[in-house]
C-alpha positions as CSV (number, residue, x, y, z in Angstrom):
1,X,83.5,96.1,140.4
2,X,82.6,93.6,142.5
3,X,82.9,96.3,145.9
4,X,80.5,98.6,143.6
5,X,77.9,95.7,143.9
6,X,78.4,94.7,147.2
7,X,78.1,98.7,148.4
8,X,75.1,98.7,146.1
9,X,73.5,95.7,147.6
10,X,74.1,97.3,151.2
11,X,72.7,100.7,150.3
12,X,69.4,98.7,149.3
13,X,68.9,96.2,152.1
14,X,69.2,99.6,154.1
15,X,66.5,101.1,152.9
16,X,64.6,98.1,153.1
17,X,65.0,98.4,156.4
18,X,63.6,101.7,157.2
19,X,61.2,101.5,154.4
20,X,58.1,100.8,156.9
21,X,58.6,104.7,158.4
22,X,59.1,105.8,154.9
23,X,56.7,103.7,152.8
24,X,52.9,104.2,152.3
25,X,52.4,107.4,154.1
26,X,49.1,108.6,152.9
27,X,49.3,111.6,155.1
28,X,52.3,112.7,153.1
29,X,50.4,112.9,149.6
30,X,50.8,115.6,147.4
31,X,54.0,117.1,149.6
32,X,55.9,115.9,147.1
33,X,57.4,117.2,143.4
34,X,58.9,115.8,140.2
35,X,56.0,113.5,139.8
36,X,56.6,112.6,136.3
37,X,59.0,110.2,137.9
38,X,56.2,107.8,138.5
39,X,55.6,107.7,134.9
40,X,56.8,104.7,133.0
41,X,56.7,105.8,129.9
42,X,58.2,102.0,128.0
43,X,55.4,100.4,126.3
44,X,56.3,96.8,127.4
45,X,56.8,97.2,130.7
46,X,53.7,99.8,131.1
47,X,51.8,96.9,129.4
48,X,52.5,94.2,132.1
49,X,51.4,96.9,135.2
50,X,54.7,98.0,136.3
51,X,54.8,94.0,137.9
52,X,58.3,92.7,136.0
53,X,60.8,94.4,138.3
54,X,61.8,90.6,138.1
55,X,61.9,89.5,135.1
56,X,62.3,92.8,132.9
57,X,65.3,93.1,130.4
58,X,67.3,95.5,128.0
59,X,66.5,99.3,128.0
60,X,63.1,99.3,130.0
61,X,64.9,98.5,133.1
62,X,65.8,102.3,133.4
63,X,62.5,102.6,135.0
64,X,61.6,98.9,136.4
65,X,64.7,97.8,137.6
66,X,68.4,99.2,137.0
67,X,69.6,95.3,137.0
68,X,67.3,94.3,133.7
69,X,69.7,96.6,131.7
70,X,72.3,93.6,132.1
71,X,70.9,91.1,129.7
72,X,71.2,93.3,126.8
73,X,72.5,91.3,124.1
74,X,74.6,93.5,122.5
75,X,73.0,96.9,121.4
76,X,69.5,98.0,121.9
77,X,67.7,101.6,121.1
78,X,64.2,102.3,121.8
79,X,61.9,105.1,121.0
80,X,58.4,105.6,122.4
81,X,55.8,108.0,122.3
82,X,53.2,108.2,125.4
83,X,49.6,110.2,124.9
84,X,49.5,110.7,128.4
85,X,45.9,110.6,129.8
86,X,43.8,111.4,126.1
87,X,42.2,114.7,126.3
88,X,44.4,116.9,128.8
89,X,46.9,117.5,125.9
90,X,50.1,116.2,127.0
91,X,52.8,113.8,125.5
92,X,55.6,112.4,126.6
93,X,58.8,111.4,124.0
94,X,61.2,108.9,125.5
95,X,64.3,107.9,123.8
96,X,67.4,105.6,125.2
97,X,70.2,103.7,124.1
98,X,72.4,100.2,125.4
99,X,75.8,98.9,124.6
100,X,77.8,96.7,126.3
101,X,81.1,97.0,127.1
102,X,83.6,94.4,128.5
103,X,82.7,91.2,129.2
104,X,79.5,91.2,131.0
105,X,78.9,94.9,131.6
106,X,76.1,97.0,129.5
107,X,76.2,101.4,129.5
108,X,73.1,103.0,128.8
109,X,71.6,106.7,128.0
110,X,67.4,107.0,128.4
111,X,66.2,110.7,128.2
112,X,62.2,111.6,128.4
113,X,60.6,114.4,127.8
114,X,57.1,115.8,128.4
115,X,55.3,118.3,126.3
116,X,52.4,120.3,127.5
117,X,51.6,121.9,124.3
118,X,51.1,125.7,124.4
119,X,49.9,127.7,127.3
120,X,48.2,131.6,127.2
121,X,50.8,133.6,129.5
122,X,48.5,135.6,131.9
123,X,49.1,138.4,134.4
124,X,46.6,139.8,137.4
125,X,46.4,142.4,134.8
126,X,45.3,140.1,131.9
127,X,43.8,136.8,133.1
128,X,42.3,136.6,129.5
129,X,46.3,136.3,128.2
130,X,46.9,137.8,124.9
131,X,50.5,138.3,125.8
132,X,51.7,135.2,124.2
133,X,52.1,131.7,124.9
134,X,54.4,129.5,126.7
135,X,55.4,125.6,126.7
136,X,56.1,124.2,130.3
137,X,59.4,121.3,129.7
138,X,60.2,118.4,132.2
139,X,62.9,116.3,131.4
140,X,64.5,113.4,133.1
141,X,67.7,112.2,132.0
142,X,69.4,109.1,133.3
143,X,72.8,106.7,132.8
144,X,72.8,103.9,133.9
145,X,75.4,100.8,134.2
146,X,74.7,97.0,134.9
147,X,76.4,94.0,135.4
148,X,76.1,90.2,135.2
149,X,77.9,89.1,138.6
150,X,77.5,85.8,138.1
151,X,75.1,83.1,136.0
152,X,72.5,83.9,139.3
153,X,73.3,87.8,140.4
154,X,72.4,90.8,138.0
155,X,72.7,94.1,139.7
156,X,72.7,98.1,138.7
157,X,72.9,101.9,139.2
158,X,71.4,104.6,137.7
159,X,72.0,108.4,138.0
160,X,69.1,110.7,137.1
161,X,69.1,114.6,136.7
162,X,66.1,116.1,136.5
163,X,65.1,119.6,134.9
164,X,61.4,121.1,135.4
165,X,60.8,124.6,133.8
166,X,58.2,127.0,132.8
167,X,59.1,130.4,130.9
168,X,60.3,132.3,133.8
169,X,61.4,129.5,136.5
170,X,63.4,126.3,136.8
171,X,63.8,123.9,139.1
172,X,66.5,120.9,138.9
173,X,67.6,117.7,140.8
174,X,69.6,114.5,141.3
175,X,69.0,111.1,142.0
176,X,69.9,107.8,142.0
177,X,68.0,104.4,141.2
178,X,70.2,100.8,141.9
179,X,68.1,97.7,141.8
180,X,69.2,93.4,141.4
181,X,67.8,90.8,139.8
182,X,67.7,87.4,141.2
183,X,67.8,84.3,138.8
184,X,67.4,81.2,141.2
185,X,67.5,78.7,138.9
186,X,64.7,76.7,140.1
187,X,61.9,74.9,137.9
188,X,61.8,72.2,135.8
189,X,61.1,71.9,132.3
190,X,59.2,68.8,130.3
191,X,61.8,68.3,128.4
192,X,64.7,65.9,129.7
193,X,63.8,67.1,133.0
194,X,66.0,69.7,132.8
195,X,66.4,72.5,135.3
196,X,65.8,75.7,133.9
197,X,65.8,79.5,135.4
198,X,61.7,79.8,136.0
199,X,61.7,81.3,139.2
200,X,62.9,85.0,139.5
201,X,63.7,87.9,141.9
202,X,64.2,91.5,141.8
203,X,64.6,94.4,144.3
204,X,64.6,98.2,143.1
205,X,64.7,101.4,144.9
206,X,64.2,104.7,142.7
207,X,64.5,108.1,142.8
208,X,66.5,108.7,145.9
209,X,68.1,112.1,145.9
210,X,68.1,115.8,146.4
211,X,65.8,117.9,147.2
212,X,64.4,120.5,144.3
213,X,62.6,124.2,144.1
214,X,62.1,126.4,141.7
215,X,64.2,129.6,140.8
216,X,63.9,132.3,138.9
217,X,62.4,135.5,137.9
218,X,58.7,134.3,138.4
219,X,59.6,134.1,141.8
220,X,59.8,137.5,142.3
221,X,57.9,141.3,141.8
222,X,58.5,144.6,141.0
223,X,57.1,146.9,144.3
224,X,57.1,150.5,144.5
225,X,58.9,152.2,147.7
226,X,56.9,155.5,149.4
227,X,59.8,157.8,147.7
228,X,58.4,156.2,144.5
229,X,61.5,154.3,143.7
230,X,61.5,150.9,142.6
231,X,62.5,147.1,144.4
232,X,62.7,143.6,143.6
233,X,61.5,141.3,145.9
234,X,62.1,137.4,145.5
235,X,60.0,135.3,146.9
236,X,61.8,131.8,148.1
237,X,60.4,128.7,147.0
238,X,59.7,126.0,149.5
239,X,61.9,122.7,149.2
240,X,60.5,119.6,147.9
241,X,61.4,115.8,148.1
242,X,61.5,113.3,145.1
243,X,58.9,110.6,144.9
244,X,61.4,107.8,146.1
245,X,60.0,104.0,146.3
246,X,61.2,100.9,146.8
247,X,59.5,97.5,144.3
248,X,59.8,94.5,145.0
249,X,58.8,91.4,143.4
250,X,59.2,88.0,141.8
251,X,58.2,86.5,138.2
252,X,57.8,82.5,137.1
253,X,58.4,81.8,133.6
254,X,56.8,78.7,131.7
255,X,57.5,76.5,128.5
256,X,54.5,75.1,127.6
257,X,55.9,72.9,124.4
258,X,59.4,72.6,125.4
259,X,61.5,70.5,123.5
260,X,65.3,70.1,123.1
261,X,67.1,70.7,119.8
262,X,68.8,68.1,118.0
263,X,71.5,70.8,116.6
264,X,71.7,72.7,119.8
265,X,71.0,70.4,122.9
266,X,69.1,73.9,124.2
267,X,65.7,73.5,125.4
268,X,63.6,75.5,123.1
269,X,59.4,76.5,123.1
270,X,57.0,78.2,120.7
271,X,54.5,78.9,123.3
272,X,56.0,81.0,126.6
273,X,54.5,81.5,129.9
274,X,55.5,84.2,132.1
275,X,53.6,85.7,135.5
276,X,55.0,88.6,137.9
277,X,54.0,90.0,140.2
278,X,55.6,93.1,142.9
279,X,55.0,95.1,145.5
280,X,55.2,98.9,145.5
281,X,56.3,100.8,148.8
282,X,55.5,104.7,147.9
283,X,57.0,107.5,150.0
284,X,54.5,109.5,149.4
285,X,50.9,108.2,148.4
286,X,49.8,104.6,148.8
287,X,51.4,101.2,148.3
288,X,50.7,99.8,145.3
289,X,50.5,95.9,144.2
290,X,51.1,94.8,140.8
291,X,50.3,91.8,138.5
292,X,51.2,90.8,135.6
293,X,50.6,87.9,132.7
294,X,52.6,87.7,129.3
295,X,52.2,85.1,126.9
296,X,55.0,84.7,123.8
297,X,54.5,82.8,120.8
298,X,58.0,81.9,118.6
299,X,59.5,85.1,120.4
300,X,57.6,86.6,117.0
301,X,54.1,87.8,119.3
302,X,53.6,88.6,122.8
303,X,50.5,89.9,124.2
304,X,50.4,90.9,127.9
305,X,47.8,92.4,130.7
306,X,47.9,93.5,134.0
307,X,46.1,95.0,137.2
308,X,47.7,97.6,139.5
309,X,45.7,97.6,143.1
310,X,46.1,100.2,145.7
311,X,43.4,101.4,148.4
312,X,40.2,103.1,147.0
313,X,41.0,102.5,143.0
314,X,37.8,100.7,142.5
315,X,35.8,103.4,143.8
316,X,35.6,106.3,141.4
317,X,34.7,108.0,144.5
318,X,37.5,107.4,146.5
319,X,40.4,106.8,144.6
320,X,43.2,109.3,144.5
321,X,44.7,108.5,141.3
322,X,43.4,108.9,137.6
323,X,44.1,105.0,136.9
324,X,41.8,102.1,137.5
325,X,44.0,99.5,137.4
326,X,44.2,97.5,134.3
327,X,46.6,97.6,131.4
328,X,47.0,95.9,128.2
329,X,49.7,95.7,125.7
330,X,51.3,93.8,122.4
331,X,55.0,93.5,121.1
332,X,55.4,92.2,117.4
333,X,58.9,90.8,116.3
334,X,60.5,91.0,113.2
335,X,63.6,88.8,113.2
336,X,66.5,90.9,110.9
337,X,68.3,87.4,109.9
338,X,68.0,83.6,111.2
339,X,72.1,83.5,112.7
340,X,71.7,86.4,115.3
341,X,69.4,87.8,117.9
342,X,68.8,91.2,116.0
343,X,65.4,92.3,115.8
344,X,63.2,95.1,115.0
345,X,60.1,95.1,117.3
346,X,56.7,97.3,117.7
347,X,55.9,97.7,121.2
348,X,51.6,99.2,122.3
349,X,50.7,99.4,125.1
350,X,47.3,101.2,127.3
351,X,46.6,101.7,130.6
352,X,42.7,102.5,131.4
353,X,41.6,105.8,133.6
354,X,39.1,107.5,135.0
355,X,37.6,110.7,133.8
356,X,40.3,110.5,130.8
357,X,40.6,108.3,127.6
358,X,43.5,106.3,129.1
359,X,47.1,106.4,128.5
360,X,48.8,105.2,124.9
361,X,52.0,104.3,124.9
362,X,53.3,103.4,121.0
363,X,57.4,102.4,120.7
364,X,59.8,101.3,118.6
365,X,62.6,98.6,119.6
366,X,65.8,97.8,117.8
367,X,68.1,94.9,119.1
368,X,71.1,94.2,117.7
């Protein structure tokens, strides 16, 4: 296992290295497919602005950082639903699933799907429809494993396959996402001076993988030969690369009461601290930077913001992307008993767009 992680950990401090060719290439916009890989569609993480690749933990890591998926407790299932930019019609229904197994790895399933509603089918012949109706389906599957290396070194890897279809053509890929957190053990709490693990790092590189196009019969027509016969002609669909990236980022995490228990000799707070912030290098479109503020009361409440900056987004003139920046969100706790960690949680989050009503994102969080 410990090969796996070191292969891992070479893999991304290669493409670290040639990320400035590949990163930011604004040139390269809309050349690529599978977008709906750039969706985040966890309400927690999507409340924070994408900026924990750091600090994030348990099932959202699928799409922040493979290595969060290690500090699962035990088990942990999510459900969200996304109203993906209010007024266009689409939703998005994620689903995924933790467990850990041995010692101090953790084996997880996420699937997400997005619905387009129903669509006229139209023709040259009918562009009015009448014909029927179809319902275009993406879906993006991905397991993933983690491990805790040691008290300091979390690391992962993540295998995606993704399906895009409409009703008479398909197109399908592969990719891989592997990411590490950092805990550095640095900071000091109030209490007894003791050293706690404030400061944070995290690397994640995403969606690296095969090229896709589409297949099927829409790709081709019916023509009709001088001798009046019949032929099929296909058409072949042009190639297109993944969205890949590569984040990177730190977060610092604060105690503001702590204290240290009498029973336990843990330090323990009611009122929690945390800032992150990360860099996004795009393939693609432009790099993005991320920051993030989270505030945790009793680990009942948090309540969270954050700001996603790239070139242009506070110009509704000159931005390229349907986002302005900010995001929002809330988690409520419900503890299940007072001897474990179980809890059932609500997670909200929204994300604030142009021309659109913003993004909703509404989940559901079992820990066990």
């Amino acid at each position: 296992m410990r090969k796996i992680f070191i292969n891992t950990l070479s893999l991304i401090i290669a493409v670290l290295l040639v990320s400035p060719v590949m990163a930011g290439n604004e040139q390269r916009a809309g050349s690529n497919g599978a977008s709906e890989l750039l969706i985040n569609p966890w309400a927690r993480s999507s409340g924070w602005g994408d900026s924990n690749v750091a600090c994030v933990v348990g099932l959202e890591g699928l799409y922040q950082n493979i290595a969060g998926l290690a500090f699962t407790n035990k088990t942990e299932l999510i459900f969200t639903n996304t109203q993906w930019l209010v007024g266009s019609g689409i939703s998005i229904n994620s689903f995924g699933i933790a467990q850990t197994v041995g010692e101090a790895g953790v084996l997880s399933l996420g699937v997400m799907a997005m619905n387009f509603g129903e669509i006229p089918i139209t023709t040259p012949d009918l562009p009015e429809g009448g014909i029927g109706n179809f319902s275009p389906s993406y879906t993006n599957i991905t397991l993933a494993y983690a491990r805790e290396f040691s008290n300091s070194i979390y690391g992962g890897i993540g295998v995606k396959i993704i399906n895009e279809g409409i009703a008479n053509a398909t197109a399908s890929g592969f990719a891989i996402d592997a990411g590490i957190q950092y805990v550095t053990g640095l900071g000091v709490d109030k209490a007894g001076n003791r050293k706690r693990d404030n400061l944070r790092f995290g690397i994640a590189m995403k969606n690296v993988g095969t090229t896709m196009k589409f297949n099927g019969d829409g790709m081709s027509f019916t023509g009709i030969l001088p001798n009046e016969s019949s032929m099929t002609v296909e058409h072949r669909s042009q190639d297109f690369e993944l969205p890949s990236l590569i984040k990177i980022g730190f977060s610092y995490h604060m105690n503001l009461d702590a204290k240290v228990d009498s029973v336990s000799d843990e330090v323990v707070s009611n009122h929690k601290l945390s800032i992150a912030f990360n860099f996004t290098a795009n393939s693609f479109t432009k790099d993005q930077f991320h920051l993030g503020l989270e505030y945790s009361f009793m680990n009942l409440f948090s309540l969270r913001g954050g700001y996603i900056y790239e070139k242009g987004i506070t110009s509704p003139s000159e931005t390229t992307s349907a986002f302005k920046g900010p995001a929002a969100g809330v988690s409520v706790h419900i503890p299940m008993n007072k001897e474990s960690k179980s809890v059932i949680a609500i997670d909200y989050s929204y994300r604030a767009t142009y021309h659109f009503d913003g993004v909703h994102t509404i989940g559901a969080r079992v820990t066990l």
